[in-house]
Steps between C-alpha positions, in 0.01 A plus 500: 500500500499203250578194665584150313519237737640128530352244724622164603274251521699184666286487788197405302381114473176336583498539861529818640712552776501850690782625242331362196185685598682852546673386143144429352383811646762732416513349133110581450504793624830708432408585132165665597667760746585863355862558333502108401557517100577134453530179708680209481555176610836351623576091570814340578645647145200499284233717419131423627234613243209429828567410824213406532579144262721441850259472754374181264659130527684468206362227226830482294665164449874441625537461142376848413665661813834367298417639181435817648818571680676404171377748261556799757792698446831484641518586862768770379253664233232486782684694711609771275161546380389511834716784597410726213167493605532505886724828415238736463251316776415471857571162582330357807582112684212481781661199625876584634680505206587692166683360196796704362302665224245696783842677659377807635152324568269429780508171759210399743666328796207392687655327814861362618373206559818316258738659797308474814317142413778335321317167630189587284602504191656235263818490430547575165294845604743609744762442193323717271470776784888500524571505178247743385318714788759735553609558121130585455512707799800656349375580166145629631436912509211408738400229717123447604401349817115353589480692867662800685655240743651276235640856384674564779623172544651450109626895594747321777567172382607591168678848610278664234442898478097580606410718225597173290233282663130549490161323673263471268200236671341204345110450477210268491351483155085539515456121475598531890140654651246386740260247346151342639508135570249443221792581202725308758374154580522308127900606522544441816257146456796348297768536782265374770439817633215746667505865489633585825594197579862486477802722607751584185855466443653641165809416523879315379544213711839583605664527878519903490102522448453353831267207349634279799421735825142556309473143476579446879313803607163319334594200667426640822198679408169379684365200336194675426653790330744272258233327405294786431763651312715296334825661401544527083838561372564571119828577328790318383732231679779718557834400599624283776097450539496112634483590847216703441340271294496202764345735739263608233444139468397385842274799533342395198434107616339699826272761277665807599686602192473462143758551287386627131876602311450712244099599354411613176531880468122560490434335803743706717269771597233288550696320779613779643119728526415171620711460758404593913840581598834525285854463688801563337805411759767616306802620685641695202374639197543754271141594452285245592215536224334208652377644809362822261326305267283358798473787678344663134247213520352556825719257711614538864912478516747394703877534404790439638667798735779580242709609195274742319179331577394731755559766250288361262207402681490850651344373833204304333642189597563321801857478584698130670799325575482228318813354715266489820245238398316541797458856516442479079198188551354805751515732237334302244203372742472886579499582106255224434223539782489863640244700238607830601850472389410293173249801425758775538743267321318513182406876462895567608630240249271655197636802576822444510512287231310755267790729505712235291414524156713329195428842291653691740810269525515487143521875473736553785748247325483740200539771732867334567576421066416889522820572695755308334384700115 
């Protein structure tokens, strides 16, 4: 079967979230797999010769932005050029929505986050979702989701059909793999840091991730296993994020946190192999690729007792309430100090996490163009 496929690529931009990653992985991958005749790439109404140009900050004046947008064509002539040659394509959105020309297409919908977490998002988000989530849902032949629990949930929230909604699971790419603290230490030398040294956050700063009840929970940790292990959190400010950030704050002032916002791509994995315990306290997710990507380099877990995270882990990790901060500081001393379970931890988490692969999510998303042709 000859396939000719359509991507969109809006979820692409310099830093990487979790959806821009499954975009970037999806968008290098998809033309390799069997079936795939031709690629291409989708953006807000304009064709993308590489996506790969938008993972780069753009250099272009304000003055050559304007010129640019003026010798485009009409949004009109766009549109009907667009449909022509959508008609005879597959035409994917792998972040919630599809434009009118992909009817008949294929939507990820990786969490409900928009319904469940109003308070999360901005408001001109929540907007968008209402005026365009469930005209994309709508027009989609397929919808996509990151984990079998997400699945299940989009199945009853949305009043969807099953056989129109499929798992198909994330992955850690191979930059995410055990390393020796000899390739670690001049990375982790620029952010103050030791190979095992530190305890690892990879996270949004944001009141659903449960930044705040890890926050408290270190608080109460034994002086002599803070300082031993200062907590590291990486990721963007989120929304709604100044509470967390005053906490942050004052832990910082006493030496028990640092707080690093976003790192350069490359130095991502080295963090993470780096790191002697990663926590993720997330209360609701639709995948959770953070907790993968350090169990894939070798790290002892702890999530949060929830959402699909269970799931995903597979039993590698250790599971919390991040709600009970006494019973979670427990946890993490436990997770921190006792060998055995750090030992098992590892070999469990590898495991797990070798049975994500992008190449396999890549082909099982073509597996899904193949039943809308």
């Amino acid at each position: 079967m000859s396939l000719r496929v359509i991507l969109s690529v809006e979820a692409l931009e310099p830093h990487l979230s979790g959806i821009g990653r499954y975009n970037w992985e999806l968008a290098r991958r998809i033309g390799a797999v069997d079936d795939v005749d031709d690629l291409l790439f989708y953006r807000n109404g304009f064709w993308i010769d590489d996506p790969a140009t938008l993972l780069q900050v753009s250099t272009l004046t304000p003055l050559q932005k304007w010129v640019k947008r003026r010798v485009r064509p009409p949004r009109w002539v766009r549109h009907l050029r667009d449909r022509a040659i959508a008609r005879s394509r597959v035409f994917h959105g792998p972040n919630y929505f599809l434009p009118t020309v992909g009817e008949g297409g294929v939507i990820t919908v990786h969490d409900l986050s928009v319904f469940h977490y109003p308070e999360t998002h901005p408001e001109e988000r929540l907007r968008y979702f209402d005026r365009a989530f469930r005209a994309s849902l709508d027009r989609a032949g397929h919808v996509i989701t990151d984990s079998g629990t997400t699945r299940a949930e989009v199945i009853d929230y949305l009043s969807l059909s099953p056989d129109r909604v499929t798992a198909v699971p994330l992955a850690a790419g191979p930059d995410f793999r055990p390393r020796d603290a000899a390739a670690l230490a001049p990375a982790l030398d620029r952010y103050g840091l030791a190979p095992q040294g530190y305890a690892l956050c990879v996270s949004t700063v944001e009141p659903r991730k449960r930044i705040v009840e890890l926050l408290r929970a270190w608080e109460v940790l034994p002086a002599t296993v803070r300082s031993r292990w200062p907590l590291t959190v990486t990721g963007g400010a989120g929304w709604l994020s100044d509470s967390i950030r005053d906490l942050m704050d004052k832990g910082a002032r006493q030496g028990w946190v640092r707080y690093l916002g976003f790192v350069p791509e490359q130095d991502l994995p080295l963090l993470y192999a780096g790191a002697a315990l990663f926590i993720y306290p997330s209360v609701y997710e639709g995948f959770g690729l953070p907790p993968v990507e350090a169990m894939a380099s070798g790290v002892p877990t702890v999530v949060a007792d929830a959402s699909c995270l269970p799931e995903v882990t597979g039993g590698a990790a250790m599971l919390v309430r991040p709600e009970d901060i006494d019973g979670f500081a427990l946890r993490l001393e436990q997770a921190l100090t006792d060998g055995d379970w750090r030992a098992g931890a590892r070999e469990r988490g590898l495991a797990v996490a070798g049975g994500y692969d992008w190449d396999r999510c890549a082909r099982e998303t073509v597996d899904v163009y193949r039943r809308l042709r």
